[in-house]
Backbone bond lengths (Angstrom), bond angles and torsions (degrees), N, CA, C in turn:
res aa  C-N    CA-C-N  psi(-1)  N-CA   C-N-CA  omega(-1)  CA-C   N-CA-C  phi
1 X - - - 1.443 - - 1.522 108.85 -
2 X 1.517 125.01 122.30 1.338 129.63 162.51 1.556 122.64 -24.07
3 X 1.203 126.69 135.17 1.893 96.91 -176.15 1.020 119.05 71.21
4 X 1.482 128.29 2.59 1.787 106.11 -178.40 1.773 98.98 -87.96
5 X 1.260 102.64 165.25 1.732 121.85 173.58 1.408 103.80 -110.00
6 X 1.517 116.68 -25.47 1.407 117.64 -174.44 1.007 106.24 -152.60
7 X 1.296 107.10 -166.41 1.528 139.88 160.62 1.330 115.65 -127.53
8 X 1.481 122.35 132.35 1.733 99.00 145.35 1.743 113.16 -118.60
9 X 1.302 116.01 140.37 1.503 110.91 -177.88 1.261 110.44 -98.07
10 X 0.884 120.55 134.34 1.674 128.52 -165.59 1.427 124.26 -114.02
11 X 1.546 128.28 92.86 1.326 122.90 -155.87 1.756 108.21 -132.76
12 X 1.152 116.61 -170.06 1.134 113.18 -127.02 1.655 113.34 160.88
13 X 1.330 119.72 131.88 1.622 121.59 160.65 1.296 117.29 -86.98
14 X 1.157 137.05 3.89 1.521 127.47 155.99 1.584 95.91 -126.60
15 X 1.812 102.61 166.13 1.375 106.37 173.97 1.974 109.81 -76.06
16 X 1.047 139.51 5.00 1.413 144.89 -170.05 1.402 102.43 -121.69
17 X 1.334 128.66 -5.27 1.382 128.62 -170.93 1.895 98.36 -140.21
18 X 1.028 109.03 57.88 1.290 104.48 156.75 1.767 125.01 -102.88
19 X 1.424 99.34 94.37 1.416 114.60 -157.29 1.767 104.17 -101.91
20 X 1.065 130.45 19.71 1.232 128.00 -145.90 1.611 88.66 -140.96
21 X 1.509 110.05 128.13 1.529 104.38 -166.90 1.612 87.45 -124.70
22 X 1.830 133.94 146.52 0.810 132.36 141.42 1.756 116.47 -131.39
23 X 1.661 107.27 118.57 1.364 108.69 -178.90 1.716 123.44 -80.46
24 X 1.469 103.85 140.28 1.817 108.06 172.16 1.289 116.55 -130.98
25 X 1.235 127.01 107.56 1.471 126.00 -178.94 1.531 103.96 -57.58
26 X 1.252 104.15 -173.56 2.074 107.57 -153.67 1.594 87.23 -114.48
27 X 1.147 124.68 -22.21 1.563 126.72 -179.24 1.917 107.92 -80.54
28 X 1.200 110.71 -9.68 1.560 108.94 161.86 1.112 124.49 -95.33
29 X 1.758 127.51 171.57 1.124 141.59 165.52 1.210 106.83 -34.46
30 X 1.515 121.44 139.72 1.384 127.39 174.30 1.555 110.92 -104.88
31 X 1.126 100.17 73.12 1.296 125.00 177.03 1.645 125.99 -148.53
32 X 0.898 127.52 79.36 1.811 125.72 166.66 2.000 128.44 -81.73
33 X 1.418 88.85 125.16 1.187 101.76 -170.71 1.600 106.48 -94.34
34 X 1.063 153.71 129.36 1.332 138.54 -124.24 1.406 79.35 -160.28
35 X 1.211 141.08 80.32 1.991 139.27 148.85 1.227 114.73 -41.38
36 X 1.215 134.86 -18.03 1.938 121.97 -139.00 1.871 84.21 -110.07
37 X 1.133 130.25 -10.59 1.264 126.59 151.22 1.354 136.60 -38.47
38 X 1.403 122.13 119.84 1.440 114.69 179.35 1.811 96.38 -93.83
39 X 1.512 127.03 157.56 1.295 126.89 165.09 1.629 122.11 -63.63
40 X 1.094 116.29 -56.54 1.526 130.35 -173.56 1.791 94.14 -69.16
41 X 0.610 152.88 -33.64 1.611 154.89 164.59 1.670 114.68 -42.69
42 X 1.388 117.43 135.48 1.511 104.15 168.67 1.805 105.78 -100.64
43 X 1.166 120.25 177.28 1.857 108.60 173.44 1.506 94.96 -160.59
44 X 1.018 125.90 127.21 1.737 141.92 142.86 1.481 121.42 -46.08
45 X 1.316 105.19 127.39 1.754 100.86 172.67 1.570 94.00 -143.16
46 X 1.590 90.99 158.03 1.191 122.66 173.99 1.743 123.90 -146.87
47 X 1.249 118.80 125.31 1.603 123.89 179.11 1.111 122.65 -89.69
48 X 1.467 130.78 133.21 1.005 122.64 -166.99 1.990 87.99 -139.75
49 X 1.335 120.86 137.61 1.675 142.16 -176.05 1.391 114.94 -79.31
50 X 1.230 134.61 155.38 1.430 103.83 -173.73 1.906 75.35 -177.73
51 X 1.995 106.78 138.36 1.255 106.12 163.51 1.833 92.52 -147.71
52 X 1.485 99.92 -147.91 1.833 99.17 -174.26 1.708 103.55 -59.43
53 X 1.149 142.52 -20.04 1.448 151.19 -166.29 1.250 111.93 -84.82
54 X 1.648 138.20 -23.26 0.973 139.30 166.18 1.852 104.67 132.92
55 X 1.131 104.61 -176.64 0.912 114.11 -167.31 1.988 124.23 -110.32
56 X 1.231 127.05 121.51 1.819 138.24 -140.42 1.604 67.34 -76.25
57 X 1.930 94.59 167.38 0.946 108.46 158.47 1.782 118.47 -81.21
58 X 1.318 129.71 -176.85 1.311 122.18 -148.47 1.876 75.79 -106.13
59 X 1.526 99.67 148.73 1.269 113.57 -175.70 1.638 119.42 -86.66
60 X 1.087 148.45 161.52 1.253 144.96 -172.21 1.868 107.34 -45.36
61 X 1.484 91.46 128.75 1.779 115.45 177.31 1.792 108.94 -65.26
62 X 1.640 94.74 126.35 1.483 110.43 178.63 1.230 104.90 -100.53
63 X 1.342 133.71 135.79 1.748 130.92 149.93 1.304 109.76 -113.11
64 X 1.529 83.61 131.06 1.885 92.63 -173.88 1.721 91.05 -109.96
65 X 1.461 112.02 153.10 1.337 110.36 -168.59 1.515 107.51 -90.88
C-alpha cells in the first residue's frame, strides 16, 4: 500500500478468531519468519496497512492448511 509505515499480520486458527498480531515496518525485508506455528495445525491470516493516519481495514482472510 502507498503510504504504509507498516503492516500488521493478523492470525489466528479460525478465520473469525484471528487474535494473534505480528508487526513489520515497510522499511524491512519482506520476509516474516513466524516460529509460534505448530505444523499439523491450519491458521488464517489477514493484513491490514497502517501509517500516522490510522490504521486500513484488514484485507481478505487466507487459510493456509
Amino acid at each position: 500500500m502507498p503510504g504504509a509505515v507498516g503492516y500488521n499480520i493478523l492470525w489466528g486458527v479460525r478465520d473469525e478468531k484471528l487474535y494473534q498480531t505480528y508487526q513489520v515496518f515497510a522499511d524491512q525485508r519482506p520476509a516474516l519468519e513466524l516460529r509460534a506455528l505448530t505444523l499439523t495445525k491450519s491458521y488464517s491470516f489477514a493484513i491490514e496497512a497502517f501509517n500516522e493516519s490510522g490504521v486500513s481495514k484488514p484485507g481478505p482472510v487466507l487459510r493456509i492448511p
